[in-house]
N, C-alpha and C positions, 0 to 999 in steps of 0.2 A: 588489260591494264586498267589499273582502279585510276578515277581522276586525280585522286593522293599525290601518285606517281606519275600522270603524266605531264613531260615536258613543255614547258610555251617560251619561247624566243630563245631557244638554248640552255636554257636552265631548269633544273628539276624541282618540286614542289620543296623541297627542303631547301635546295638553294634560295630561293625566291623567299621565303620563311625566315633564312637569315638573313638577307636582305632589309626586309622588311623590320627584323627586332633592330637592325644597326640605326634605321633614320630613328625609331621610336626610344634610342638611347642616346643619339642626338638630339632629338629633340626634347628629352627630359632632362639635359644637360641644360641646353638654352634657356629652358621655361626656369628648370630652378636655378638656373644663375639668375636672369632677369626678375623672377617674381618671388623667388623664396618659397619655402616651403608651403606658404599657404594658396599661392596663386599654383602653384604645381598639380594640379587636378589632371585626371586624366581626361576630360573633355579637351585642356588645354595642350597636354600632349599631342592628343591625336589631331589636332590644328595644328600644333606647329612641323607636325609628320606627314600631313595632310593623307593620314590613312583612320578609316572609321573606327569603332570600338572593339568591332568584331577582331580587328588586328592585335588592338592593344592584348585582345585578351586570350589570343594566341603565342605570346610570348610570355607575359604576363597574369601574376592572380590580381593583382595589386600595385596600387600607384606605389607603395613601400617596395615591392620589389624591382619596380621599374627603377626608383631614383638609388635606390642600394647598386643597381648594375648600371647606373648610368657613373656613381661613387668607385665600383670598379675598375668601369671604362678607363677612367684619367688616371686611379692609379697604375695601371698596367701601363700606361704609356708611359708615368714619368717615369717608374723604374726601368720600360725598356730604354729610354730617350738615356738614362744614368749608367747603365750598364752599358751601353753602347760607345758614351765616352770612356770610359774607365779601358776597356779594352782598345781604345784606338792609343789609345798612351799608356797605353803599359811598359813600366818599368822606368816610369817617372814621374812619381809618388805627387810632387809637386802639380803638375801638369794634368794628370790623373785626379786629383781634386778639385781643384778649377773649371776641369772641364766637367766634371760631372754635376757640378754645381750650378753651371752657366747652360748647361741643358735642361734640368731644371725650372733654372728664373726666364730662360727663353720662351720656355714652352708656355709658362704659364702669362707672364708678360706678353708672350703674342696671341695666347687663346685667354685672355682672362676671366673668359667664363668656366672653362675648365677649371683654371685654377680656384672661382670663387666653391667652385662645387668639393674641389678637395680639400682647402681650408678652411670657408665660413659658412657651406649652407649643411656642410655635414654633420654640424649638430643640430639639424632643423628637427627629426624624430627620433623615437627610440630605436629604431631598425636601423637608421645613420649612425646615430650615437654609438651603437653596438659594432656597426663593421667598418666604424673606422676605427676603435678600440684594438679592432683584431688588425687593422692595415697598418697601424703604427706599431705597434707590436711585430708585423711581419718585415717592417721597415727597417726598423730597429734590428733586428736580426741581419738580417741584408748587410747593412753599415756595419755592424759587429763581424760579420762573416768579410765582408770584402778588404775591412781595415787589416786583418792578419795577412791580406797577398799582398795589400801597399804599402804597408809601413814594416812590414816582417817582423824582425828581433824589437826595433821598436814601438810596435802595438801592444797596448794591455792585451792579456791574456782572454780568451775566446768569450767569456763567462762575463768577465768585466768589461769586456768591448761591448758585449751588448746589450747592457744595463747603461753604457754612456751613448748609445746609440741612438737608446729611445729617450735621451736626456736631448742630446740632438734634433729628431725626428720632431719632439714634439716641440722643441725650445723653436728651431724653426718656421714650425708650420704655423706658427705664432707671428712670428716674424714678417712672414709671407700676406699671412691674413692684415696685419696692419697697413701693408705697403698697398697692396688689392684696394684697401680702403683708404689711401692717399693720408693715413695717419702717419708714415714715413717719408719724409722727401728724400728718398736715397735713388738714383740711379741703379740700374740694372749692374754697371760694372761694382759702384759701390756694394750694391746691395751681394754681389759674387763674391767681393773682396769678405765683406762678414762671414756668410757661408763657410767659406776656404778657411777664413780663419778660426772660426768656431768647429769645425770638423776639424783641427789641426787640433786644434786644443784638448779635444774630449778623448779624439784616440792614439794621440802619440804621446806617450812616457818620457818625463822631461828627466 
């Protein structure tokens, strides 16, 4: 058995591997929430991961690809954190918005670093710039695709839903980013109440 593969404390050289990329996307989360794009060095990572370079650069080529998958990271959770309400209330359209929204402002109101990394530090580079381009775009799709199971007969049409999607997604994340920066005194429930109502507005046909 090659060292590659062999096992230390139960887990295998790949498990350990994935282990190791999760502290080093947490901690490129914290570092570019905290210091923005330019304090985001990979010296700085691998301090706040408290693992050396040789790690970094087993997951990674590049500090760009590190804070791109750290950009990932948080979106994959809010959409699962969204998704996850929408199906606990399903089959009540009202309720099913709300909650997916308050999952959302939750998450990011209880992690605010997550959230500054998905809506103000993600246009720190052009490899940000570029995949949150594509996340908004996949966002927007999502909202256009799930608005046809909650609102049914009255949802715009598939095409048109997801052209007001990404009118949402990014009118939003606007939204979010000013509140992050205490340029909005809105409350969490306020700030759910907008949400709820701006997503009511884009995809339901009056």
């Amino acid at each position: 058995m090659s060292e590659s593969e062999r096992s230390y404390g139960g887990r295998s050289a790949a498990e350990r591997a994935a282990v190791r990329r999760e502290r080093l996307v947490a901690a490129t989360i914290a570092t570019l929430a905290g210091g923005g794009e330019p304090g985001t060095t990979m010296t700085a990572i691998c301090a706040e991961a408290g693992l050396t370079e040789r790690y970094f650069y087993e997951s990674f080529r590049n500090r760009d690809e590190a804070m791109v998958a750290a950009l990932d990271s948080v979106a994959t959770e809010m959409t699962a954190a969204a998704l996850s309400a929408l199906t606990e209330h399903a089959g009540d359209p009202s309720r099913q918005v709300r909650a997916a929204i308050t999952a959302v402002v939750d998450l990011i109101g209880d992690s605010p670093a997550k959230g500054r990394v998905a809506v103000v530090e993600s246009t720190g580079t052009a490899a940000l710039r570029a995949r949150r381009h594509q996340l908004l775009a996949g966002f927007a799709e999502l909202v256009g695709d799930e608005a046809q199971h909650v609102f049914g007969a009255a949802a715009w049409p598939p095409e048109r839903a997801r052209l007001h999607g990404l009118l949402f997604a990014a009118g939003f994340a606007e939204v979010l980013a000013s509140w992050l920066g205490e340029e909005l005194p809105l409350s969490r429930a306020e700030l759910v109440d907008l949400g709820s109502d701006l997503l009511h507005a884009v995809q339901q046909r009056r």
